[in-house]
C-alpha positions as CSV (number, residue, x, y, z in Angstrom):
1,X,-34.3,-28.8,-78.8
2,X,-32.9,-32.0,-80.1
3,X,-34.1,-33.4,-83.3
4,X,-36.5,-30.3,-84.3
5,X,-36.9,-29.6,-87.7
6,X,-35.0,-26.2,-88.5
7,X,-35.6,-23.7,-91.0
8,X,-33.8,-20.7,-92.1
9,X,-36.1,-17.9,-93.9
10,X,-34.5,-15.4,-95.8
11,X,-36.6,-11.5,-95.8
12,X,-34.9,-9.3,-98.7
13,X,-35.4,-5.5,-99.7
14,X,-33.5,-3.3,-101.9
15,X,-30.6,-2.5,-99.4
16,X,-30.6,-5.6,-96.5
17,X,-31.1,-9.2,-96.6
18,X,-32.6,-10.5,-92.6
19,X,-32.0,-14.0,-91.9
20,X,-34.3,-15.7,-89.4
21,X,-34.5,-19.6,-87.6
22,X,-38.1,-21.3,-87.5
23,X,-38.0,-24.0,-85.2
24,X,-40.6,-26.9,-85.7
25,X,-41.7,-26.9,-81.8
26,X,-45.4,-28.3,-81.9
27,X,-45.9,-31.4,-84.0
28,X,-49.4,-31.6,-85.6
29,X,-50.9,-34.3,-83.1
30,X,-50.0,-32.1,-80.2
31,X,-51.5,-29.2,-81.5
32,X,-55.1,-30.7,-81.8
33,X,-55.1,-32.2,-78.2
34,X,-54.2,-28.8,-76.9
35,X,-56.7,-27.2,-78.7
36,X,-59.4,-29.8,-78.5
37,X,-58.5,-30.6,-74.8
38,X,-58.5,-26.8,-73.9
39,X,-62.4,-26.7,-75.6
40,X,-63.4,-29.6,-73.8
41,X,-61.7,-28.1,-70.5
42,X,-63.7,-25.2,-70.6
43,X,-67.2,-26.8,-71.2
44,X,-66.7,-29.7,-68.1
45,X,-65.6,-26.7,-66.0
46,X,-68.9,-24.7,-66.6
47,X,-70.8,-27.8,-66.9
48,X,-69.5,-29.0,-63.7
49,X,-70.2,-25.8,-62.2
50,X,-73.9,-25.9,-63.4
51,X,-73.8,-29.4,-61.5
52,X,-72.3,-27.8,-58.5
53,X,-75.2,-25.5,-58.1
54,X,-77.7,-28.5,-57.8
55,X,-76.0,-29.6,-54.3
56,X,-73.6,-26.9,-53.5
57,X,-71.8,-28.8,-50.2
58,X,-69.2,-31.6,-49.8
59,X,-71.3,-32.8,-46.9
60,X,-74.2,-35.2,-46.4
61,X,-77.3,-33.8,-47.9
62,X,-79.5,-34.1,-44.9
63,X,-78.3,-31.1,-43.1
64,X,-77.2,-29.7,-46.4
65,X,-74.7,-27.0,-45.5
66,X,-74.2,-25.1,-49.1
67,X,-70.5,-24.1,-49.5
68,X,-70.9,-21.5,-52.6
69,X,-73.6,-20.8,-54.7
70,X,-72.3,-20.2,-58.1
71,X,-73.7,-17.8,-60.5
72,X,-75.8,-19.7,-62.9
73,X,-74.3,-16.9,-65.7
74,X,-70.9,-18.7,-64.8
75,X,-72.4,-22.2,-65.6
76,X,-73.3,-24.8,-68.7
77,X,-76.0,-26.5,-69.4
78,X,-79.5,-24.4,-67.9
79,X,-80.0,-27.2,-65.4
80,X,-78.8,-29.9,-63.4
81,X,-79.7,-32.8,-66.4
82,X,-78.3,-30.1,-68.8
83,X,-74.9,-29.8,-67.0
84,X,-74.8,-33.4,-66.8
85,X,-74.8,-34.1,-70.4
86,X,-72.3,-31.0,-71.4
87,X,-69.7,-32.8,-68.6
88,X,-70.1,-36.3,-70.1
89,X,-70.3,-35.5,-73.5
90,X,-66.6,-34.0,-73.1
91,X,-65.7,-36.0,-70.6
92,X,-65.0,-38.7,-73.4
93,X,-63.6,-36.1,-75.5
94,X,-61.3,-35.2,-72.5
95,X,-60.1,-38.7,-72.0
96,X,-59.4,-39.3,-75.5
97,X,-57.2,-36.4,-76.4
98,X,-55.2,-36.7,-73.4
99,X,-54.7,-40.7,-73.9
100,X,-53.8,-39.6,-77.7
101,X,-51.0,-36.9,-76.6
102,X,-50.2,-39.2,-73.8
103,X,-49.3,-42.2,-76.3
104,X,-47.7,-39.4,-79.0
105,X,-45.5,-37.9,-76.4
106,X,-44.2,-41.2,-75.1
107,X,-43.8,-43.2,-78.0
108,X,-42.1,-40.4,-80.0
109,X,-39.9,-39.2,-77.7
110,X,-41.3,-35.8,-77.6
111,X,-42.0,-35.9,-74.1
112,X,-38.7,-35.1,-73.2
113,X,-38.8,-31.3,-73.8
114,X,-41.6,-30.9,-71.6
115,X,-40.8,-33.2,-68.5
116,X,-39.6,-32.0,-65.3
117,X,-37.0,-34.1,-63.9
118,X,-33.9,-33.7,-61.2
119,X,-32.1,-31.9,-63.5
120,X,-34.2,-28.8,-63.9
121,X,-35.0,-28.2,-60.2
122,X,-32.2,-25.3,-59.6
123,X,-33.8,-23.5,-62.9
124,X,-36.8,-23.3,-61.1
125,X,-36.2,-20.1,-58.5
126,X,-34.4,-18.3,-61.3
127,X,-37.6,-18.2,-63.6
128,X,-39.6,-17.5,-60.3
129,X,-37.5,-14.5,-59.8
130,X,-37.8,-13.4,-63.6
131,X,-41.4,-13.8,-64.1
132,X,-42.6,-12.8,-60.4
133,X,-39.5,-10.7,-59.1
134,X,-39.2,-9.0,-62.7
135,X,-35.0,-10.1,-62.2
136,X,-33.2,-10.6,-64.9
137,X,-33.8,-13.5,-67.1
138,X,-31.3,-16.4,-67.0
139,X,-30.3,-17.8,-70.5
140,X,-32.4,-19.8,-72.9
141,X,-31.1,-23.4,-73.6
142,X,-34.4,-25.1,-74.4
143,X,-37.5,-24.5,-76.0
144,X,-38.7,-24.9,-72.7
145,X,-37.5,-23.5,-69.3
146,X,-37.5,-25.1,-66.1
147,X,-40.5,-23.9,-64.4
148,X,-42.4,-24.4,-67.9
149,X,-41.6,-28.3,-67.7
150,X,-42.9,-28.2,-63.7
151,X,-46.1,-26.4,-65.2
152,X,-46.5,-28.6,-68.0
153,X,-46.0,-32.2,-65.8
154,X,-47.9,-31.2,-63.0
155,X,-51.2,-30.3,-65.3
156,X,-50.4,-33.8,-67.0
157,X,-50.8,-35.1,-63.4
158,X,-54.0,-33.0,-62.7
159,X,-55.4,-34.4,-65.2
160,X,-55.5,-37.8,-64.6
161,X,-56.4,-36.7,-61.0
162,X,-59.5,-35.1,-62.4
163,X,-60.2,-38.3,-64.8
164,X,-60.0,-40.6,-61.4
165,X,-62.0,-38.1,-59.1
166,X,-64.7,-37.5,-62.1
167,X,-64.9,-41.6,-62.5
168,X,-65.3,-42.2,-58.5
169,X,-68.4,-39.2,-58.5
170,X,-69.8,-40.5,-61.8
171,X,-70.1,-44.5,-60.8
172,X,-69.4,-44.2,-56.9
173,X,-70.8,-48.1,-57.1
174,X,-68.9,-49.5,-59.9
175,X,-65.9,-47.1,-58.6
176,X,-66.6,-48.0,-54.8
177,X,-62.7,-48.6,-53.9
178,X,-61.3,-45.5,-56.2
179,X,-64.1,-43.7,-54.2
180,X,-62.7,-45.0,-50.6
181,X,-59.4,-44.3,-51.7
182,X,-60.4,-40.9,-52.0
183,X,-62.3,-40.7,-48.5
184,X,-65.2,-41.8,-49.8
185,X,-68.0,-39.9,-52.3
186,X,-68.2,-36.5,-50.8
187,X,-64.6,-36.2,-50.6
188,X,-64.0,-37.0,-54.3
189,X,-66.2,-34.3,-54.9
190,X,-64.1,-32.2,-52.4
191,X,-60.8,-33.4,-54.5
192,X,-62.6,-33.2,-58.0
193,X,-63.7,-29.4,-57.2
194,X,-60.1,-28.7,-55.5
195,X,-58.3,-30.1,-58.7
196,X,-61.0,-28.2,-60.9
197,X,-59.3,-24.5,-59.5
198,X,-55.8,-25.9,-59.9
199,X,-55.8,-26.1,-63.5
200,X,-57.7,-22.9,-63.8
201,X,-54.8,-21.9,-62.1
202,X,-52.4,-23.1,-64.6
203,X,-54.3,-21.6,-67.3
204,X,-53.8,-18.5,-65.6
205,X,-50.2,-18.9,-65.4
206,X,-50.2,-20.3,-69.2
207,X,-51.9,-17.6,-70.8
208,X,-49.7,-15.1,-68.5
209,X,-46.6,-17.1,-70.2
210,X,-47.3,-16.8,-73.5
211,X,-47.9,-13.1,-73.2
212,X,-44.9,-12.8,-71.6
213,X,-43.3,-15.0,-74.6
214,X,-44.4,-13.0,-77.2
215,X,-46.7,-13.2,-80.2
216,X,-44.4,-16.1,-82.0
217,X,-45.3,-18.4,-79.0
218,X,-48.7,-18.4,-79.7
219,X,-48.6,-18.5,-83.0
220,X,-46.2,-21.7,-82.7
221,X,-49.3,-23.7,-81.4
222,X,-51.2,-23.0,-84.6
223,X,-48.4,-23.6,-87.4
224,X,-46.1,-26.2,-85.0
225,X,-43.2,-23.2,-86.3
226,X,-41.7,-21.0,-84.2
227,X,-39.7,-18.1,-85.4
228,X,-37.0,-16.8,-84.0
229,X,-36.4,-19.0,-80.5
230,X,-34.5,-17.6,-77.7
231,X,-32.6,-20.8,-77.6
């Protein structure tokens, strides 16, 4: 990774001396919008889901044809008014950690270890095969591979989807042509719900990554140091 700060930490005994690389991966601003964007992530998704249950369809109320009733054990909030103020409580919270490691990432520079581009699109099928195809694992350049960086801008992208669905269901009136750019009200609700199961998705796929990455990976998002990269 270009630029990281680098440390080299020295373990002694009686009859061997280890030598080890820390790498300064997570700067400090990035760690508290992933930690306080993952809290308020999983609050507006059982908060939305305790909305959900108040008009389960992504049709016209009158016939109401319910899609899914979710289990109210699986929601936020108790009731409808409840869920509501969970969701837009965080909402704000939501917004304003993602502008803040939006406008880090960008003005530091930082973004570039974590954005997909051209370059990184034949690294993509080679991970695939590692991680899904258990094949043997190409070498480590960066402190992130290639289908990490696809992960990592896509959810960047999901979320600002989520941000413009969430704003065209909360003020349909206010929000009436981001509402008919989406197909209308019940349709952003359609897209708000769809885009709600694709970053549970990537969570899945996140938390599976960091297991797969070891202890160190996870403990690189508390301290910003990782010890002993691949790369």
């Amino acid at each position: 990774m270009s630029g990281a700060a680098v440390e080299i930490i020295r373990t002694k005994d009686e009859e061997t001396e280890t030598v080890a690389r820390a790498v300064y991966e997570h700067p400090l601003p990035v760690r508290l919008c992933h930690w306080l964007n993952a809290i308020s992530l999983f609050i507006m998704v059982g908060s939305g889901l305790q909305i959900f249950r108040a008009f389960p369809s992504f049709s016209a109320k009158i016939p109401q044809k319910d899609l899914l009733h979710w289990p109210k054990a699986f929601a936020i909030g108790g009731w409808l008014g409840g869920g509501l103020q969970w969701h837009l409580t965080f909402m704000w919270i939501y917004i304003a950690t993602g502008l803040v490691y939006l406008g880090y990432e960008l003005f530091s520079g930082n973004y570039r270890q974590v954005l997909f581009t051209h370059r990184d699109v034949p690294g993509v099928w080679p991970m695939v095969k590692h991680y899904f195809l258990f094949r043997e694992k190409p070498p480590v350049r960066e402190a992130y591979n290639s289908l990490q960086k696809h992960a990592y801008t896509t959810v960047v992208v999901l979320g600002v989807l989520s941000v413009l669905t969430g704003l065209a269901i909360w003020k349909p009136i206010q929000f009436s042509g981001l509402a008919w750019m989406m197909g209308g009200f019940h349709r952003a609700r359609l897209w708000h719900f769809l885009i709600m199961w694709a970053m549970l998705l990537f969570v899945f796929g996140h938390l599976v990554m960091v297991v797969l990455h070891g202890w160190n990976n996870f403990v690189s998002m508390l301290t910003g140091w990782k010890r002993d990269p691949e790369y």
